[in-house]
VEXDREN-2710 file (C-alpha; in Angstrom, 1 decimal):
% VEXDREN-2710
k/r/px/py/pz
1/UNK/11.5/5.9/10.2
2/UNK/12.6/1.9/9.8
3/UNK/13.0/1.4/5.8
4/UNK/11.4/-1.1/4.6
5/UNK/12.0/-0.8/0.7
6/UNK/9.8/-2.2/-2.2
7/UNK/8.9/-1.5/-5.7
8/UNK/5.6/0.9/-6.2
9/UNK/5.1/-0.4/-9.8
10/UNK/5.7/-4.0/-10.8
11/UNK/3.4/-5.5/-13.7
12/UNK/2.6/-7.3/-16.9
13/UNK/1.5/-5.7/-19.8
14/UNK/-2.6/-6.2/-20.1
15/UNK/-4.2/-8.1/-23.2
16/UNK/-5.9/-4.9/-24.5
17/UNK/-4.1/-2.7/-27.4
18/UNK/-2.6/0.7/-27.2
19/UNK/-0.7/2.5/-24.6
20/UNK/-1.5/1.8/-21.4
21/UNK/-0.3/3.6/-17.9
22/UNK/0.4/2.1/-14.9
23/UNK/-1.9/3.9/-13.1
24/UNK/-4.6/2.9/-11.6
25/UNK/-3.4/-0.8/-11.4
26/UNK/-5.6/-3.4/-12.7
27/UNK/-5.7/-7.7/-13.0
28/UNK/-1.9/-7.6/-14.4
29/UNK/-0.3/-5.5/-11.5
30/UNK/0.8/-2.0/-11.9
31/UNK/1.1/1.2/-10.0
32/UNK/0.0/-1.2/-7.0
33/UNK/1.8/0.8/-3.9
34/UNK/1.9/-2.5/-1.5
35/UNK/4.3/-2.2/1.3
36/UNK/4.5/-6.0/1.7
37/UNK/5.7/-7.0/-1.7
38/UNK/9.5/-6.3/-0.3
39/UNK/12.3/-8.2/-0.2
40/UNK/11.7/-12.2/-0.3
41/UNK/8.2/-11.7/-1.7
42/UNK/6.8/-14.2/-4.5
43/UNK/4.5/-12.7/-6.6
44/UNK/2.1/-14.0/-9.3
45/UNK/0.7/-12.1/-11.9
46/UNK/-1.6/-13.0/-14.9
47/UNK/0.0/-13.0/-18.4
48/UNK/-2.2/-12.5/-20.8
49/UNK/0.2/-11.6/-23.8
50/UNK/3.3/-13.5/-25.0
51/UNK/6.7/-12.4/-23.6
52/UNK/4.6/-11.2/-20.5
53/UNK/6.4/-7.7/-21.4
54/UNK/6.9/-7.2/-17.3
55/UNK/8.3/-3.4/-16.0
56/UNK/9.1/-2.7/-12.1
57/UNK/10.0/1.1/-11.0
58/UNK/8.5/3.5/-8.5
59/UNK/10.8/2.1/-5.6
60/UNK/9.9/3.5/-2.0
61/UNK/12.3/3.3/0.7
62/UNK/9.0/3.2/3.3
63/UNK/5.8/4.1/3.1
64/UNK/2.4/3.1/5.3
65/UNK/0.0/0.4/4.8
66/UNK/-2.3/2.2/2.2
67/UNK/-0.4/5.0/0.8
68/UNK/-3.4/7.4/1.9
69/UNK/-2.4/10.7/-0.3
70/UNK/0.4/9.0/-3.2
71/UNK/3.1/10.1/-0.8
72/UNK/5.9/7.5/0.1
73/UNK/9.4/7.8/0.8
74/UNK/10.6/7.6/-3.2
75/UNK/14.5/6.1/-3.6
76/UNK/16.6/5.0/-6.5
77/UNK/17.8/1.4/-6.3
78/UNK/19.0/-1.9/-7.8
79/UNK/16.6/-4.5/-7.9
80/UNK/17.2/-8.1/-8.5
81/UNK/14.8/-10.8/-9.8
82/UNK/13.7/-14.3/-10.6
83/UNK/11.3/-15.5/-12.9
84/UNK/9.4/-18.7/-13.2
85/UNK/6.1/-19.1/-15.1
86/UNK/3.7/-21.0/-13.6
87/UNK/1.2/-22.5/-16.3
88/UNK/-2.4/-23.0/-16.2
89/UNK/-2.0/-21.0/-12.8
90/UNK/-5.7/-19.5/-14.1
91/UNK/-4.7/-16.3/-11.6
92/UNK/-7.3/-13.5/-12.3
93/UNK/-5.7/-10.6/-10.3
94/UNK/-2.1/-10.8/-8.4
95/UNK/-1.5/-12.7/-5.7
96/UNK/2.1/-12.5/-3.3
97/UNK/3.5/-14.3/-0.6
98/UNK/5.9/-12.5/1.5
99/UNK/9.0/-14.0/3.8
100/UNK/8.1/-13.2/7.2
101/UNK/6.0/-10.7/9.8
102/UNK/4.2/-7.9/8.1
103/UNK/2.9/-6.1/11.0
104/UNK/5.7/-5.2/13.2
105/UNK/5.9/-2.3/11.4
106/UNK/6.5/0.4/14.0
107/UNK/4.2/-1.3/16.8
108/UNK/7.8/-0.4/19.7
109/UNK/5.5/2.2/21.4
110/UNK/2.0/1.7/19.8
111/UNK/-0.1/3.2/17.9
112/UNK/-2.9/6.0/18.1
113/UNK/-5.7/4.7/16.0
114/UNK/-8.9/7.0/14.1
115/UNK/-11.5/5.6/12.7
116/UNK/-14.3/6.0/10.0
117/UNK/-18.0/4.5/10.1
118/UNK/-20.2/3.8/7.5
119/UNK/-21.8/2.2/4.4
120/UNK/-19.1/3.3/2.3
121/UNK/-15.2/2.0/2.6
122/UNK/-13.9/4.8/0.3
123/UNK/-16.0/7.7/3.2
124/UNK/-14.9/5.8/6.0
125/UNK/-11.2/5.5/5.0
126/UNK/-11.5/9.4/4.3
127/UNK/-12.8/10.0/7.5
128/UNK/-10.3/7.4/9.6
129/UNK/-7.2/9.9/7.9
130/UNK/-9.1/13.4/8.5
131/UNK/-9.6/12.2/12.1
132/UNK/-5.8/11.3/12.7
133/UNK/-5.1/14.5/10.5
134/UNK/-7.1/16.5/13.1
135/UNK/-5.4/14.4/16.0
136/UNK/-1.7/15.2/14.7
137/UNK/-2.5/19.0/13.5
138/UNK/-4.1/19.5/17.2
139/UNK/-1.2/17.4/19.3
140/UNK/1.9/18.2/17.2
141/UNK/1.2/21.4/15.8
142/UNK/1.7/20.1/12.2
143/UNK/0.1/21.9/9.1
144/UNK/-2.8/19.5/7.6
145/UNK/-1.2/19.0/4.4
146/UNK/2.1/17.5/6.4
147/UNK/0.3/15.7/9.0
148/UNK/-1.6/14.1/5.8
149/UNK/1.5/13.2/3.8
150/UNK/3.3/11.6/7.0
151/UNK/0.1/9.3/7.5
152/UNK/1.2/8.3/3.4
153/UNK/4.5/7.9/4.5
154/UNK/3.9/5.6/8.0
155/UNK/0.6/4.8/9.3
156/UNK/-1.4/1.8/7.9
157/UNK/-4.6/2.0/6.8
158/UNK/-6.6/-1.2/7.8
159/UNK/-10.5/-2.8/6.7
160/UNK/-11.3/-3.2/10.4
161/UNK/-14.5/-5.1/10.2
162/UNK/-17.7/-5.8/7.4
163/UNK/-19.5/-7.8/8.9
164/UNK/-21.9/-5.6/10.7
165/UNK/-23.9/-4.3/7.2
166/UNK/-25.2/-1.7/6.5
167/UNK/-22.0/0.1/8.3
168/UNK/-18.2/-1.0/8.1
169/UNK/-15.0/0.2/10.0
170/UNK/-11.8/1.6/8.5
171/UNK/-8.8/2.6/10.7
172/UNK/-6.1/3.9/11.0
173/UNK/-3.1/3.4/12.9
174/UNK/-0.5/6.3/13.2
175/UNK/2.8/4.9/15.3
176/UNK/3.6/6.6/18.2
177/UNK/7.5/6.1/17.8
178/UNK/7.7/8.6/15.1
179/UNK/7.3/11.6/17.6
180/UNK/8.9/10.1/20.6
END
């Protein structure tokens, strides 16, 4: 699989007191998982204490659009960073901007794409990953639980369309090139 490597957890620390994990992420960053904040990318993030008390780990060497069961391909490695603050930015949640083209990700030989239906974006990205589950069990003979942690580690889970209420589309595109 191409390596595109990035930093799981990058964050702030938030305004409230006590100890506070990383996960789930929340308005300062965190345990965000975003395969686009790579190499190049600017991101901004709301401080909301002084010293902005930032942390970075959980590097990936890879992992899909969506991280659909917390697997990635994990990795050790150096990072190096620049910081500039930006006042009276008034951010409420992080926002990035990365370097260059974010969806050639594997897209040599296409993709086979499952999808999920319905009034509910969390069911219908559950039922976009058991379908391509059930595609890649039935196709490539794979065990569920390892057809499920390779559509972690490489296929992207996308918001396909809301506009049509009551019932929205969630997909998900497993690459072809990965068994060929």
């Amino acid at each position: 699989m191409p390596l595109k490597p990035f930093a799981g957890t990058i964050g702030l620390a938030p305004a409230e007191l006590g100890q506070h994990s990383v996960v789930p992420p929340r308005r300062v960053g965190g345990n965000m998982d975003i395969r686009d904040m790579a190499a190049g990318t600017v991101l901004y993030l709301p401080v909301e204490v002084p010293g902005a008390l930032f942390s970075i780990g959980d590097t990936h060497a890879t992992q899909g659009d969506g991280e659909v069961c917390g697997t990635a391909i994990e990795s050790p490695m150096a990072v190096s960073l620049k910081f500039d603050l930006v006042k009276e930015a008034t951010l409420k949640y992080p926002r990035y901007r990365t370097p260059g083209p974010v969806a050639r990700h594997f897209d040599a030989k296409g993709y086979d794409v499952s999808t999920g239906i319905g009034p509910d974006l969390m069911t219908g990205a559950r039922d976009a990953v058991s379908g391509m589950i059930d595609l890649l069990t039935a196709r490539h003979g794979l065990e569920p639980v390892e057809a499920y942690m390779l559509c972690s580690v490489c296929a992207d889970l996308r918001i396909s369309e809301v506009v049509d209420m009551p019932n929205w589309v969630v997909s998900l595109y497993f690459p072809r090139i990965v068994f060929e």
